[in-house]
Structures are given as C-alpha cells and as structure tokens.
C-alpha positions in Angstrom: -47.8 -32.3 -37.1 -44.4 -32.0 -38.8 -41.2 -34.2 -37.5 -40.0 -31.4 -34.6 -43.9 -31.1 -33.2 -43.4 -34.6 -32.6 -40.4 -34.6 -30.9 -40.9 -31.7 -29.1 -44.2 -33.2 -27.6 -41.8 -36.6 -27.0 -39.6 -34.8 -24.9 -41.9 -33.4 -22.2 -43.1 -37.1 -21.8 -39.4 -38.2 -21.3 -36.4 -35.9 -20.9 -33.0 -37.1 -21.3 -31.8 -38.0 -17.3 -29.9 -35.4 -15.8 -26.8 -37.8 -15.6 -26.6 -37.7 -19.4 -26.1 -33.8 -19.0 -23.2 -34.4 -16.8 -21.4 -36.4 -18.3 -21.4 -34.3 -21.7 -20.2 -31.1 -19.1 -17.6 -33.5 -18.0 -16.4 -34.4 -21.3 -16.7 -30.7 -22.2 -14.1 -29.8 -19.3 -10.5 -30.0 -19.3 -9.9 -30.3 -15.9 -12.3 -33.4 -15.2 -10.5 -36.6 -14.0 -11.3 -40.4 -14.5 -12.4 -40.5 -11.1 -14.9 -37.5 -11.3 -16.6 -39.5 -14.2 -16.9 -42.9 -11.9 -18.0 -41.4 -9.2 -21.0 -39.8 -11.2 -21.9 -43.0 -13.0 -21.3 -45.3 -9.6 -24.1 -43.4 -8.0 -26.4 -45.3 -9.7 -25.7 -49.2 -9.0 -28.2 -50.4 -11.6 -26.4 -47.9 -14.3 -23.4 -49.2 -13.7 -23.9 -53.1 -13.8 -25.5 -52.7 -17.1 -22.8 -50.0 -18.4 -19.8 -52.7 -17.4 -22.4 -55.3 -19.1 -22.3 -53.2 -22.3 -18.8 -52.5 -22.1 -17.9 -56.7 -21.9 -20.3 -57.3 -24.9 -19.7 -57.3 -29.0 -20.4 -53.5 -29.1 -16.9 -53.0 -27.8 -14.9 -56.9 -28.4 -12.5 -55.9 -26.0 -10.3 -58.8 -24.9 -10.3 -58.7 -21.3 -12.8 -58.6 -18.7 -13.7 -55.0 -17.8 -14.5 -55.0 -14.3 -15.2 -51.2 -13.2 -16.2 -47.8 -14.4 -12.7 -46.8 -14.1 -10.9 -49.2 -16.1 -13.5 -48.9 -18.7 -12.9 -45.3 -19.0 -9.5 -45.4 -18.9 -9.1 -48.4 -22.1 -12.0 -47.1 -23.6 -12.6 -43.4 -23.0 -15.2 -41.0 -22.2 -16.8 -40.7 -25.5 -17.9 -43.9 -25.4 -18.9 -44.4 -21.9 -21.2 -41.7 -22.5 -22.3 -43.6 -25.8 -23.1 -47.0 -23.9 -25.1 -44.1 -21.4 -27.2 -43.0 -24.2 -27.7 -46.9 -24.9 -29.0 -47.2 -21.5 -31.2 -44.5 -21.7 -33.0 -45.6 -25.3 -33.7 -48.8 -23.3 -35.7 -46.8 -21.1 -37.2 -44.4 -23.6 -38.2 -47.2 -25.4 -40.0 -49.0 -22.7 -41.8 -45.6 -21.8 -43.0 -45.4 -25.3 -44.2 -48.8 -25.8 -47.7 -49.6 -26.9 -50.0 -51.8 -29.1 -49.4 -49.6 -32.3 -46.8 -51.0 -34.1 -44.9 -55.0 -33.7 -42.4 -54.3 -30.8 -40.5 -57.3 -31.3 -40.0 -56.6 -34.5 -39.0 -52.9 -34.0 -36.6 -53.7 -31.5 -35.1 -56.1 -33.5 -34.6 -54.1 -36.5 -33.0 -51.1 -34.2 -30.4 -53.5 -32.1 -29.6 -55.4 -35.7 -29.1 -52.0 -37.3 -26.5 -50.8 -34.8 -24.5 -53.8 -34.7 -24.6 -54.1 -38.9 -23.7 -50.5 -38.8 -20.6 -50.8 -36.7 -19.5 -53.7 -38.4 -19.7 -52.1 -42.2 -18.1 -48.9 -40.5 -15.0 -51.3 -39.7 -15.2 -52.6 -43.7 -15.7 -48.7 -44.6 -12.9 -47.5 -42.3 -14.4 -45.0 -40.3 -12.8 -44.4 -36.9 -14.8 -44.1 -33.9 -17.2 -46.6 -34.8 -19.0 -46.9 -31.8 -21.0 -43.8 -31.9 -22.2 -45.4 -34.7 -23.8 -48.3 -33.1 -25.8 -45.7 -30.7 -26.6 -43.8 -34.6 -28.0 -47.7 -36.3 -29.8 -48.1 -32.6 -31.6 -44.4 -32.4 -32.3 -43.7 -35.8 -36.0 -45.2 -36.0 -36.7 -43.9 -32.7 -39.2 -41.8 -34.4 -41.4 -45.1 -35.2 -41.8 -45.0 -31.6 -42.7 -41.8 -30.8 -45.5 -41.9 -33.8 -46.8 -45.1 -32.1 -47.4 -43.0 -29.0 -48.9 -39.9 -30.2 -50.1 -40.8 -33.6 -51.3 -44.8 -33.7 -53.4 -44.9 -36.5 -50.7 -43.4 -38.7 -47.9 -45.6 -37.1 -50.6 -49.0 -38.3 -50.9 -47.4 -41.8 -47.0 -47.1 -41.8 -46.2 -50.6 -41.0 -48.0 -52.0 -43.9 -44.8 -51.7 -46.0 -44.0 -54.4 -48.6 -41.4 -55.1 -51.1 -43.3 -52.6 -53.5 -43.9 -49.7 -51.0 -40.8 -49.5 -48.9 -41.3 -48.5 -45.4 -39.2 -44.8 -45.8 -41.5 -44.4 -49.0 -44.7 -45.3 -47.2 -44.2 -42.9 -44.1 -43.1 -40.0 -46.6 -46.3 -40.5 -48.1 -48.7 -40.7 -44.7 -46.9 -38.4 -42.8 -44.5 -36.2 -45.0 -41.6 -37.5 -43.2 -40.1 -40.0 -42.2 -39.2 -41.9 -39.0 -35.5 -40.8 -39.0 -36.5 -37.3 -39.5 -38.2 -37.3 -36.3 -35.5 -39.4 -34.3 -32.9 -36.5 -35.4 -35.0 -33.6 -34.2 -35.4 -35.5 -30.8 -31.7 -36.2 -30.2 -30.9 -32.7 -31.5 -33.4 -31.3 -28.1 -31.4 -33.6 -26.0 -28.0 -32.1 -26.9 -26.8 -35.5 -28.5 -23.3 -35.0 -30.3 -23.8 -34.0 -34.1 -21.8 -36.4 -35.2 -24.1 -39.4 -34.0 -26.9 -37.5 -35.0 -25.6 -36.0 -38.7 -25.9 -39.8 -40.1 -29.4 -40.0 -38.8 -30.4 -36.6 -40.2 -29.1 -37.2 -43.5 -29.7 -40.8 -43.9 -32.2 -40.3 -47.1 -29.8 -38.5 -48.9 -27.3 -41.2 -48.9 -27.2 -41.8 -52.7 -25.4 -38.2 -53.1 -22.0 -38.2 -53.6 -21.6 -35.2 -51.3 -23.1 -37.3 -48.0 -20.3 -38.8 -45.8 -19.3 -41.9 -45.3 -21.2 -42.1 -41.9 -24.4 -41.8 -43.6 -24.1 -44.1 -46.6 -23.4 -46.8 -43.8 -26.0 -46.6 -41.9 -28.6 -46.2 -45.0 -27.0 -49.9 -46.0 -27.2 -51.1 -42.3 -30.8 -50.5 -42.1 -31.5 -52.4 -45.9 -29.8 -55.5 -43.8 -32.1 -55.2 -40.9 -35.0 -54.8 -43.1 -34.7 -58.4 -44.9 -33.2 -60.1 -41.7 -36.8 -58.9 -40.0 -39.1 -59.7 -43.0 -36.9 -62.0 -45.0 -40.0 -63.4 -46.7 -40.7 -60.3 -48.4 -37.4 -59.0 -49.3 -34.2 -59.9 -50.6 -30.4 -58.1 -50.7 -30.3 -58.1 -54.1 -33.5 -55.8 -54.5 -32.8 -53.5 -51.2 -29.1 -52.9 -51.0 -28.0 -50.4 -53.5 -24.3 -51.8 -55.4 -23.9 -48.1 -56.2 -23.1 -47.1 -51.9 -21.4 -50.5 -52.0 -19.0 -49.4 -54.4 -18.7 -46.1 -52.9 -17.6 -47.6 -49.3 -15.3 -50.4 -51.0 -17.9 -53.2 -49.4 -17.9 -56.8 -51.3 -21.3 -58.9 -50.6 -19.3 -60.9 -48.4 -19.0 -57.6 -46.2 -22.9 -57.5 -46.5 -23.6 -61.4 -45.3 -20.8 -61.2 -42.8 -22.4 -58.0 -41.1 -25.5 -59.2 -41.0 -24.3 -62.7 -39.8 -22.5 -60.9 -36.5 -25.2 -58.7 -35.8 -28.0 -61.7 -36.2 -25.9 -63.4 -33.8 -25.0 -60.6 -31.4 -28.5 -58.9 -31.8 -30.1 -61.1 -28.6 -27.2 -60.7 -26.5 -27.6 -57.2 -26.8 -31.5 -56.9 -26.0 -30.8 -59.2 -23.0 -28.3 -56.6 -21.9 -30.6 -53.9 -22.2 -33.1 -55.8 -20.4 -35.5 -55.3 -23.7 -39.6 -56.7 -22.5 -41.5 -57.2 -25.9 -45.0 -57.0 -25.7 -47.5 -59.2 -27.8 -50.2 -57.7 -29.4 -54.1 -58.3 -27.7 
C-alpha cells in the first residue's frame, strides 16, 4: 500500500464530522455572521465546553477569560475556531484509531509536544497566524496511527527507531514512506486548508532553501519532541540541524525555551482533549 491507499482506507473508517464542513462553507461565505457560526457550534454542548476550554488554554494565551462561542469568535476569529474544531476532531480520530501496535502514550505525547514547540518557534521565526500551526505540529504523525490500525506489524518494526536509525529513516525504509506522508494525503481527503497541511506535506524537504518557513519549523519542532519523548537515546546537539536554525534566526535558548513551554503545557492540553492512554497487555 502506498501513503494515499492508506488514507483513503482511513477515511471510510472515520470521516471528518459534517460540522467541520460547515464551518469551512461558512468561512467560505461573505455573508455569514458571528452568530450563524455559534449557533452551529452551540448545537453540540460537549463541542462547545471543550472549544471554550481550548480557547482559555496556552494554544491561544489570551488574557482574559473567554466565556462563549461568540466572544471567542469575535477576539479570535473564524480561522481559528475552526482550527481548535479540527483539534477536537483528532481527539476523536485518535481514540477511534487506538490499538496495541505502537506506545500510545508516547505518540500522544510526541504529537501534543510537537504542536505546542511548533507554535512557539513560529513566534521566534515570525510567522503570522501561528495557530494553524499548532493543529500542523499535532496532525502531522497522524499517519503513525493509521499504520497502527491497518498495518500493525509494520507500525512495531517502525518504532524500533534509535539514535542510529531515526524514525523518518526507518519508516522510509519499511514502508517507502513515511508517517507525514500519509497524514497529508488524509487531511488533503478531508478538505483541510493547504496551508496547515503544505508544512506537513513537505516536512522532509526542509533542508532546501526553497521550502518555507512553515515547514523548516515544524521539521525542528518534531527533533524537540523526539528527545523530550526518548531523552535517553537522543540529544539536541545530534538531532536539531544548526543549518534550519540559522535559517529561522533561532538561538539554542529559542530551542530549550520551546521545548520548556510545550513540556509544561503538553498535559494541560491532553487533559483538555480528554486524551485516554492505553497500556500495553
């Protein structure tokens, strides 16, 4: 099976939610209102507690209490009300694709560290509209999931990475892709913006000067997540490359203090999402 086989069989065993849908048509019309956009979210009471949850935690470090889907659209816009959507729908997802396969714990981790590092070196980088990016550092190893699921053996040969056979090397070399490449052509089926997906599709290409900025962040984000999961095995100095440092103007300081906020922020975040891990038998 090649990357899109795999997501094309993940998405008949879970679409994106029809609300998702609506809220991109929403965004996509001119004449929508604030209120047209709370009244489709507030439909769903569960949605909307853990949407306001999200929207009062470090993804967004608003000052002030946002109490209601209104308010939240209004200070913090559509765009990324539908992004904190497409948070809440990856907790789901994830849920629906958990198994024995691969360490849960440590996947989730890795994916709720990664966007939280990634929004904070976007900051550092200067990007603007960072926040998609935390929704690109959470999806991008959705794939590891879907593997797990459909392919189980391949997903346990793949987690055998070390400091000598890096994980993006090792599932080239089982699978002929990797992990990312599969999480891209799944958001790409569910009509998920480009530009949270293009950093995700491009992420091992990050070394070329012609990738954006988007990309070389989230490539970096990912190194940090990997030694904050196994730091035992690996080290900054050996995993971050200086060369995308350089590129993105970020000082080691940059590195420890991204991965020092998202180490700190990363259970906050999975108790928000309401995140179950799952112990091996």
């Amino acid at each position: 099976m090649n990357a899109h086989e795999y997501a094309t069989q993940a998405n008949g065993s879970f679409a994106l939610p029809d609300t998702c849908f609506k809220i991109k048509s929403l965004m996509e019309d001119e004449s929508s209102t604030i209120e047209d956009f709370a009244n489709l979210i507030s439909v769903d009471p569960s949605l909307t507690s853990r949407l306001l949850q999200i929207a009062n935690s470090a993804i967004y470090s608003f000052p002030g209490e946002i109490s209601t889907i209104s308010r939240a659209i209004t200070i913090i816009g559509t765009q990324a009300i539908y992004n904190m959507m497409l948070v809440d729908v990856a907790a789901t997802a994830f849920k629906h694709f958990s198994n024995q396969a691969i360490d849960l714990k440590r996947f989730w981790r890795m994916s709720v560290f990664c966007g939280l590092a990634t929004k904070n070196l976007a900051i550092k980088a200067g990007i603007r509209d960072i926040e998609r990016l935390f929704v690109a550092g959470l999806l991008q190893n959705f794939g590891e999931l879907i593997v797990a699921s459909i392919s189980p053996d391949l997903a346990q040969d793949c987690e055998k990475y070390s400091a000598e056979h890096l994980p993006w090397d090792l599932q080239k070399e089982r699978l002929g892709f990797t992990y990312t490449d599969v999480s891209a052509e799944l958001l790409k089926i569910w009509q998920i913006p480009e530009k949270i997906i293009l950093p995700i599709r491009h992420y091992n290409q990050a070394s070329s000067n012609e990738i954006n900025k988007d990309v070389k962040v989230l490539y970096l984000a990912s190194r940090l997540a990997l030694v904050d999961s196994h730091p035992e095995e690996f080290s900054y100095d050996e995993t971050i490359d200086e060369s995308l440092c350089n590129a993105l103007k970020i000082s080691s300081d940059d590195l420890t203090n991204a991965a020092s906020f998202a180490s700190t922020e990363a259970e906050n975040i999975l108790n928000i999402m309401n995140v179950k891990f799952f112990t091996r038998k």
